[in-house]
C-alpha positions in Angstrom: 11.9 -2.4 -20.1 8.5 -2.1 -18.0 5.3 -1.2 -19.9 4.4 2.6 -19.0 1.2 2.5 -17.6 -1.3 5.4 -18.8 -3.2 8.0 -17.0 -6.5 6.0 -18.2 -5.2 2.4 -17.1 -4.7 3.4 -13.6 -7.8 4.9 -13.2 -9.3 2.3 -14.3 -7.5 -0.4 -12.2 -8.0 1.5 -9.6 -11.6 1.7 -10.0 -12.3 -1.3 -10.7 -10.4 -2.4 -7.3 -12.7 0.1 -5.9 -16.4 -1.0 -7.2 -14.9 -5.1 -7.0 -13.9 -4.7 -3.1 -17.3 -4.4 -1.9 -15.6 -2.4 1.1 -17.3 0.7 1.9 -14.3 2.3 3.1 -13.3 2.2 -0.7 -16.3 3.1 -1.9 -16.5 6.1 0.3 -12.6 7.4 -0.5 -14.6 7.4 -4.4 -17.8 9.2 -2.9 -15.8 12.5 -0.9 -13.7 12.3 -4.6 -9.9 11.6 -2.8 -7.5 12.2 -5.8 -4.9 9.4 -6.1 -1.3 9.6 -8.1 0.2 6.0 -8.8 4.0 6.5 -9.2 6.1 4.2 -10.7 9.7 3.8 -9.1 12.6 1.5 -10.2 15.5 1.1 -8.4 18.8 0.3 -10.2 22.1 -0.5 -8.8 25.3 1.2 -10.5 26.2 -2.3 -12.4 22.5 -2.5 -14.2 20.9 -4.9 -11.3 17.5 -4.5 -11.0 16.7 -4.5 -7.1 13.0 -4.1 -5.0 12.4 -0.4 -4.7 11.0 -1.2 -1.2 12.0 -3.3 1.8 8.7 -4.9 2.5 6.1 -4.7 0.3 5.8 -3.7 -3.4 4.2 -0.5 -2.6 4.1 2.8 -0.4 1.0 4.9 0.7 1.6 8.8 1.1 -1.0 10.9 2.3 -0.1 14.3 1.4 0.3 17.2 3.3 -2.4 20.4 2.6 0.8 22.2 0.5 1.3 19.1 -1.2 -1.7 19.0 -1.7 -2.7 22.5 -3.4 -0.1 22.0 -5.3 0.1 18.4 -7.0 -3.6 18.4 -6.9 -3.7 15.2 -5.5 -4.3 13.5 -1.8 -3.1 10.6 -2.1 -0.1 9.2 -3.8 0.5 5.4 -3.9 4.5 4.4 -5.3 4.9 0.5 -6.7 7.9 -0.9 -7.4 7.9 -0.5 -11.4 10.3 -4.5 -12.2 7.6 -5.9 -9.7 4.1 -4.3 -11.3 6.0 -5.1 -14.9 6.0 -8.7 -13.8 2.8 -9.4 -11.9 -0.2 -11.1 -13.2 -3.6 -9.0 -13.3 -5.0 -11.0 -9.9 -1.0 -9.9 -8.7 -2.0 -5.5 -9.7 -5.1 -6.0 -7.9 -3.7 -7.0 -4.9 -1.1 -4.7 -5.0 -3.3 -1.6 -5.4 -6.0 -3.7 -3.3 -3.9 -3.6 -0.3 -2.4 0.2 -1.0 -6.3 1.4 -0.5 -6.7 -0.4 2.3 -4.0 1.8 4.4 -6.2 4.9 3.5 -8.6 5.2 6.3 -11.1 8.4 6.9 -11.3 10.0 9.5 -14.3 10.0 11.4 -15.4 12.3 14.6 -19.1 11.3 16.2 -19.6 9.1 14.0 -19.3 12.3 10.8 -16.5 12.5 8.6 -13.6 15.0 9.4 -12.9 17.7 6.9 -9.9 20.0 6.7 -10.1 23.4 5.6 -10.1 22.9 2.0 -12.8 21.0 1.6 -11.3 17.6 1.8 -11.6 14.8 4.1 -9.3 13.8 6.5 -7.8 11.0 6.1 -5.0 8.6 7.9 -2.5 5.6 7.0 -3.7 2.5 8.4 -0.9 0.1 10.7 -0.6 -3.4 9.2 -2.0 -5.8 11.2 0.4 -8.5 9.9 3.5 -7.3 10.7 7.2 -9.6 11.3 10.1 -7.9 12.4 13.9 -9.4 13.5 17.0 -10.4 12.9 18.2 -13.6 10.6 21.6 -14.0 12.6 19.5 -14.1 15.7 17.1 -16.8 14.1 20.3 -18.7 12.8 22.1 -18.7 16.0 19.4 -19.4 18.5 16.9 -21.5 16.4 13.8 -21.8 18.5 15.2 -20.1 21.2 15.3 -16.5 19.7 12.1 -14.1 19.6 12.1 -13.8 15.9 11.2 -17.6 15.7 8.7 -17.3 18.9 7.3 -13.9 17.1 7.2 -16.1 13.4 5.1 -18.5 15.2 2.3 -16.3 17.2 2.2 -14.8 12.9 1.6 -18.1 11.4 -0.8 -19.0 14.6 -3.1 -15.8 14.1 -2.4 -15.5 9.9 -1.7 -19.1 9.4 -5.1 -19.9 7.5 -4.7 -17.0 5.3 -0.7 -17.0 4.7 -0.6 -20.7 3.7 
């Protein structure tokens, strides 16, 4: 079973993640007080298998709409695949809420930040800049011929020195 994670743990993970960053993005989302949920989600198949909760990555961003908002009392809301967080190292939960923060982006107008009409910044989800999309059956059939090996090598060219 995974360890349920308190109230007072994830605030604290995720303010440490915060103040350790040294990105003033971060460090602004604390200043203009952006509430943040961390939801736990497990996925089990019908026979007991334990299977990712996500297709990519180990988490999911949601900025949440003004409703959503009024009523959960919360802007943000970050999901992470419970059996993975249950298994991951401390460095592994940083990096995991590291890179969930670093979707969240404010929005900015002449240089000011954008408010809505509650009170509350605006804020925006972030594309990945790293991001590898195709077909294995493609890749098998046509090795280096097929664009998911041509598009696996422009990745490894630009990411390379961070990836390996």
């Amino acid at each position: 079973m995974a360890k349920v994670y308190t109230l007072e743990e994830n605030l604290e993970l995720l303010d440490r993640v915060i103040r350790e960053s040294e990105s003033e993005e971060f460090l602004r989302l604390k200043e203009f007080n952006v509430r943040f949920a961390v939801i736990y989600v497990s996925n089990v198949s019908d026979d007991g298998e334990v299977l990712p909760a996500f297709k990519t990555l180990p988490y999911v961003v949601k900025i949440n709409s003004p409703k959503d908002k009024c009523v959960k009392h919360v802007d943000v809301e970050i999901y992470i695949d419970e059996a993975y967080f249950a298994e991951a190292s401390d460095r592994e939960k940083e990096a995991v809420i590291f890179g969930a923060l670093n979707q969240i982006e404010i929005k900015y107008k002449n240089d000011m930040p954008v408010f809505q009409n509650d009170g509350t910044v605006k804020l925006s989800l972030k594309q990945p800049d790293m991001v590898f999309a195709g077909f294995s059956e493609c890749a098998k059939k046509y090795g280096d011929e097929s664009p998911e090996r041509e598009t696996f090598r422009q990745l490894t060219a630009e990411f390379g020195d961070i990836l390996f």
